[in-house]
N, C-alpha and C positions, 0 to 999 in steps of 0.2 A: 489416566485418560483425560486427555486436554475437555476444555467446556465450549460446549457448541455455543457461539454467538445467535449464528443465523443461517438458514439454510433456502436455496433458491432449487429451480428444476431440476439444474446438474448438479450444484454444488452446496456442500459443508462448508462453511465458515465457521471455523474455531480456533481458539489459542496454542500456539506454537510451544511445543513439548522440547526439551532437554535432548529428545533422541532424535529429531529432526535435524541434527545437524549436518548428514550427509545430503538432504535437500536442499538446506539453507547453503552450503558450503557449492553446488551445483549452481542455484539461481542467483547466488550474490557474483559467480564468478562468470555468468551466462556472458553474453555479446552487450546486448542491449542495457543490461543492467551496468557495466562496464563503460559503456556510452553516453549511456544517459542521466545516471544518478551518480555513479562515482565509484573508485575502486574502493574497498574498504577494508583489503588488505585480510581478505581471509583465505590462508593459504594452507590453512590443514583444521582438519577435523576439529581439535581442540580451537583454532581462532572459530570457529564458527559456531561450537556451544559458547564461547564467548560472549558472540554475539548476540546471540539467542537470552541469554541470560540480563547481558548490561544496555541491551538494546531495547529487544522486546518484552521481556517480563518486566523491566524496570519500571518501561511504558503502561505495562499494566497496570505494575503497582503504583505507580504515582498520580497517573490522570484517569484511570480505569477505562483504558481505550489504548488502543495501540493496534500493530503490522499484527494480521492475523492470516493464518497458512488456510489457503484455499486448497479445496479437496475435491478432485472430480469423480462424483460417487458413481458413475457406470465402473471408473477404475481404481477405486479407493484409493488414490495416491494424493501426493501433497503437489498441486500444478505451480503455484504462485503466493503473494502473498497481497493483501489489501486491507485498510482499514486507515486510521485517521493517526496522524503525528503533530503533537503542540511544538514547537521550535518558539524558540526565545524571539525570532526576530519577527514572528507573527502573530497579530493579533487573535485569533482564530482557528483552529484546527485545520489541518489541510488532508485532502484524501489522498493517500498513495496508494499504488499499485502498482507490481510485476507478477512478470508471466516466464514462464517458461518456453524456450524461443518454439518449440512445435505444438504448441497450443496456440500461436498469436493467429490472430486474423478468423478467430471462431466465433466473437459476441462475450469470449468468458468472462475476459477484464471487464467489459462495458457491465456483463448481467452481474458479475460482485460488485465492484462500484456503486450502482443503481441500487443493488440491497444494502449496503454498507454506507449508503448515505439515507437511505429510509430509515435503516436504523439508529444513526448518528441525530437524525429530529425527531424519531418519536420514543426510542430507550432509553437517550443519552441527556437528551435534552438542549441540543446544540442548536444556537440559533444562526449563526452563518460558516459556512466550511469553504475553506476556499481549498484552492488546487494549485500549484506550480510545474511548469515545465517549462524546460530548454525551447527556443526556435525552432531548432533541426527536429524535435521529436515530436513531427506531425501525425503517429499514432498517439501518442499521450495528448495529445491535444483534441484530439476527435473523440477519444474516450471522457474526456472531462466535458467537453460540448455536449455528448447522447446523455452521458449523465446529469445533465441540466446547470451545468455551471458555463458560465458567462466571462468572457471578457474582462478584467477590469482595472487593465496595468500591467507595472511590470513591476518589481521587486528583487532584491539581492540578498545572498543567506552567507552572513558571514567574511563577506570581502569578497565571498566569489562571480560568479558571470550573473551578468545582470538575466533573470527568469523573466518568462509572462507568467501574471497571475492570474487565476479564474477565482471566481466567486459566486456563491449559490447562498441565498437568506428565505429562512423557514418564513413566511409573514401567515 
């Protein structure tokens, strides 16, 4: 049984199991995820406990934080995934988030986000979290804004396309 992080009106947030891989292998290969954050080349079940394993448990185990499977408790299923990722070219934790393209446009991403950053300043102890997105992905962009992060440049991860960055400081 994965370990509940945190849980909001609709939703369980908890750590991403082994057997999740037929959702993970769904939502990495979704439209938007494809669009917006990048292929990541998981093309059958086994690439996708891959994932699961060197992606997200690694996360866990190394920064004790990482991509956690959201779960819509009216329908116990696993909708999405969010929580905080440290990348080498950032100072700061940055919060991610997907969804599953027929849940968008509900509040969910925004209402995980908004707990997964409560939690990120008062479990974790994090004192600024920033956010990244593409231009084009003016839903990711309005869900970092409701979730109280701000403006604050732009930045590049890797050689790749120049991001806007948001930024949110516990004071």
């Amino acid at each position: 049984m994965s370990e509940k992080i945190l849980e909001t009106e609709r939703l369980s947030i908890v750590e991403a199991e082994i057997t999740d891989s037929v959702f993970i292998y769904t939502l990495l290969n979704s439209r938007n995820w494809i669009k917006y954050i990048g292929d990541r080349e998981i093309n059958t079940l086994e690439d996708a406990e891959r994932y699961i394993e060197n992606s997200l448990f690694a996360s866990y185990d190394r920064f004790g934080f990482g991509l956690y499977k959201v779960v819509l408790k009216s329908e116990n299923k696993p909708i999405g995934l969010c929580g905080f990722l440290k990348r080498k070219e950032l100072q700061h934790p940055d919060l991610g988030f997907a969804i599953l393209p027929r849940f968008e446009g509900q509040g969910i991403t925004s209402e995980a986000s908004k707990a997964m950053l409560n939690h990120g300043f008062t479990k974790l102890n994090m004192k600024t979290v920033l956010g990244i997105t593409t231009e084009l992905n003016k839903a990711s962009q309005r869900v970092l804004s409701k979730t109280g992060l701000s403006k604050a440049g732009t930045t590049r991860l890797a050689g790749g396309e120049e991001l806007l960055l948001y930024q949110v400081t516990n004071d």
